[in-house]
N, C-alpha and C positions, 0 to 999 in steps of 0.2 A: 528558497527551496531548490532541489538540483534535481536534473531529469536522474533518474537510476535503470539500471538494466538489469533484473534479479529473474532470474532463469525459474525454470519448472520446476526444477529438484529443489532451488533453495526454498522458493514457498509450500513445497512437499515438508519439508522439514520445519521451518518456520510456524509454520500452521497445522503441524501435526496431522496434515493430512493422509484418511485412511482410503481403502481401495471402494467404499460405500460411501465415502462423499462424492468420488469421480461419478457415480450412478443422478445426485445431483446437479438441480440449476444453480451456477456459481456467477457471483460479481464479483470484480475484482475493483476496489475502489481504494484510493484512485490508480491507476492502472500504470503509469508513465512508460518506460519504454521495456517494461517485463516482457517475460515470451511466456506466461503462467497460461495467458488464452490460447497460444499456440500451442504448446501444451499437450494441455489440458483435451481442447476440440479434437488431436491428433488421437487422443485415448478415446474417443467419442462422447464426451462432458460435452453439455451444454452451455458453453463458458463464454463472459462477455465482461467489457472493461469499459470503465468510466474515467473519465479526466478532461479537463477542463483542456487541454493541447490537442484534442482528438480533432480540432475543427480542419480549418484551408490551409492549416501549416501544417497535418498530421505526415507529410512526406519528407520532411528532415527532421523527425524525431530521432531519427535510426541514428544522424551523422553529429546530432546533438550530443545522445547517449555514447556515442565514441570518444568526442571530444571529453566528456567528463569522464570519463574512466580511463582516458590519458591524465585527465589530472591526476584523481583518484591514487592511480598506482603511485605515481609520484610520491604522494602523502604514506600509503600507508606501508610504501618501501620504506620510505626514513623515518615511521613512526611503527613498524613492524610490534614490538612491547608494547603498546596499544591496545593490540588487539589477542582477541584467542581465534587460534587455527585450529581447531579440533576440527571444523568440517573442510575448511577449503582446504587448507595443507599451509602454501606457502602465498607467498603476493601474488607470483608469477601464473599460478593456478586459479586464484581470487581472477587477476586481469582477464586472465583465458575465458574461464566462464563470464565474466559479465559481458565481456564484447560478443563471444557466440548467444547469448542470449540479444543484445542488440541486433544484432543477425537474422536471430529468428524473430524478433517481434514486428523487424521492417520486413520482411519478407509475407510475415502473415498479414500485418495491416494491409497491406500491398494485396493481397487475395483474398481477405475474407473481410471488408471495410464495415461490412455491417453489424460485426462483432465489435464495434470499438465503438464508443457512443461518444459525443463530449455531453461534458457536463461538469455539475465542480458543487460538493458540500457547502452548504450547509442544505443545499436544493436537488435533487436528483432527478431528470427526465424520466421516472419510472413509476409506474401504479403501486400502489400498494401492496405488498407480499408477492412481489414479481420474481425473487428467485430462494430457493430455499436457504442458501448457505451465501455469505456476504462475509468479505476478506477486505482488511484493511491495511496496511504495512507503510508504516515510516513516514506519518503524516502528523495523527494524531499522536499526542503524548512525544510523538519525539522533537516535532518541532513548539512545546508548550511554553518557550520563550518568548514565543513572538504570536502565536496563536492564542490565545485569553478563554477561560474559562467557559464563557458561555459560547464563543465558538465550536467547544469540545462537547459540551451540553447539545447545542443543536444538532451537529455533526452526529453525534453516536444514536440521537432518538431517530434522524431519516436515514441513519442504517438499520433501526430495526424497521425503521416501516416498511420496508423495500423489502424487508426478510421475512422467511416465513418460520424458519427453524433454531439458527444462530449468526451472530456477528463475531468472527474474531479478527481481534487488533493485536498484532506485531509489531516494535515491541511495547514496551511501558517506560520506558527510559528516554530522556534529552537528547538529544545527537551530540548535542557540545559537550556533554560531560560525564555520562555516562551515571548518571545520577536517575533515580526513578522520582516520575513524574509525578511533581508533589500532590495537586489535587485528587490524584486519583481515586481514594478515599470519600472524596466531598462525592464525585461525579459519579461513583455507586450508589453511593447512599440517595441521591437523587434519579436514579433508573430505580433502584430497589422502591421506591414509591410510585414510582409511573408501572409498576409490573412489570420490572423486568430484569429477574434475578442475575447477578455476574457470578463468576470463578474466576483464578488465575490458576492456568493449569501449566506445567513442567511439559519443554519440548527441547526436541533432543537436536537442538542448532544455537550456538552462540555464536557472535562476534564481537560487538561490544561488551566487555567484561559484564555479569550480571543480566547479561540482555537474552534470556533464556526460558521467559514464559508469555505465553499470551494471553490477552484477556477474552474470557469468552461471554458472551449474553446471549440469553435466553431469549430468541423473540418469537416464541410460542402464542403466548397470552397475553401479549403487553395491555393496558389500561389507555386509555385515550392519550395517546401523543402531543405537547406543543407546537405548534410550529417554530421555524427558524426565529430565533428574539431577534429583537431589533438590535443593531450594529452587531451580529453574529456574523456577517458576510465578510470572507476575508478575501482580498487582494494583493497579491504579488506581481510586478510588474515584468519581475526580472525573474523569472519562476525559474529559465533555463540561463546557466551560468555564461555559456559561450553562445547564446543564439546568434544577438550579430556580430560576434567573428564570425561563424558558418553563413552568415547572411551573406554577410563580407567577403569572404571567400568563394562562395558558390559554392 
């Protein structure tokens, strides 16, 4: 999985966010190197981010999230018909914003450290119904190659438990292929039994062709929750593509 840097505007769009969610308590899970909490708090949101990187390394996240968006451009300069620009415009603009959003997410970690929690799915350091509105992007369903079902199962019921209103997840599609995430279907129909109705509703940001709704749940009323199953815990070692180069480098 790769650190990302997706700015305030993009999860604005992404997430359909309206000017009465910003009145709400937001998680941002998992968080990596967004600037959605700086943000967000700049608008006076009550906004805070979870990720498993928040811990004694959270001081070169910023030069991680550079490094992969030097990759990044790379790629999606010479794979340009790949993708749809309807929101960023061109690569050079995609590059722009992801590194100012790097910018601002180390600058804010950097000043407000107690907005950024570690932690990591399928477990979350937070009481029950501790924020109203709970955002997910570019974990679940995209990475479901390598992530297994019942990590996605665990994963989406301690977002609602954390939530008091809604979870939406960004997008519903594979990263490698631009293909929607097969079980998605199984993994309603089993929330719709635990009480906890979904939609996929129309938002007005694509990039990967097709990648242009998010999924929303209900966590109003949910029915008593499982805990995380057994082997749900996942592990990545190499979560950040280039960490020890940057180790390496200083």
């Amino acid at each position: 999985m790769l650190v990302s840097a997706r700015s305030f505007d993009e999860y604005r769009a992404m997430f359909a966010l309206s000017d009465d969610d910003f009145a709400l308590r937001v998680l941002d899970c998992p968080g990596g190197a967004a600037s959605f909490v700086a943000g967000a708090v700049a608008r006076g949101t009550d906004a805070v981010a979870v990720d498993p990187q928040y811990g004694s390394g959270r001081g070169r996240l910023g030069a991680l999230a550079l490094r992969e968006i030097e990759h990044k451009h790379a790629y999606v300069t010479d794979n340009a018909d790949r993708f749809v620009w309807d929101w960023f415009g061109d690569p050079e603009r995609y590059t722009r914003l992801r590194a100012e959003a790097a910018r601002a997410f180390s600058a804010d970690i950097a000043a407000r450290p107690e907005r950024y929690v570690e932690g990591a799915l399928p477990r979350l350091p937070f009481a029950d119904r501790s924020f109203d509105l709970v955002l997910s992007s570019h974990l679940l369903f995209s990475y479901g190659a390598s992530l297994g079902v019942d990590f996605h199962l665990s994963a989406l019921t301690e977002l609602v438990r954390v939530a008091r209103r809604e979870v939406r997840l960004f997008p519903v599609l594979l990263h490698t292929s631009d293909r929607p995430y097969g079980p998605l279907d199984q993994l309603r129909r089993a929330l719709d039994t635990l009480g906890v109705p979904s939609r996929l509703d129309p938002v007005a940001y694509e990039f990967q062709p097709g990648g242009n709704q998010t999924l929303v749940l209900d966590a109003t009323a949910p029915g008593p929750l499982p805990l995380a199953r057994p082997g749900a815990d996942a592990h990545d070692p190499v979560r950040w593509r280039h960490a020890l180069r940057v180790a390496r480098d200083g």
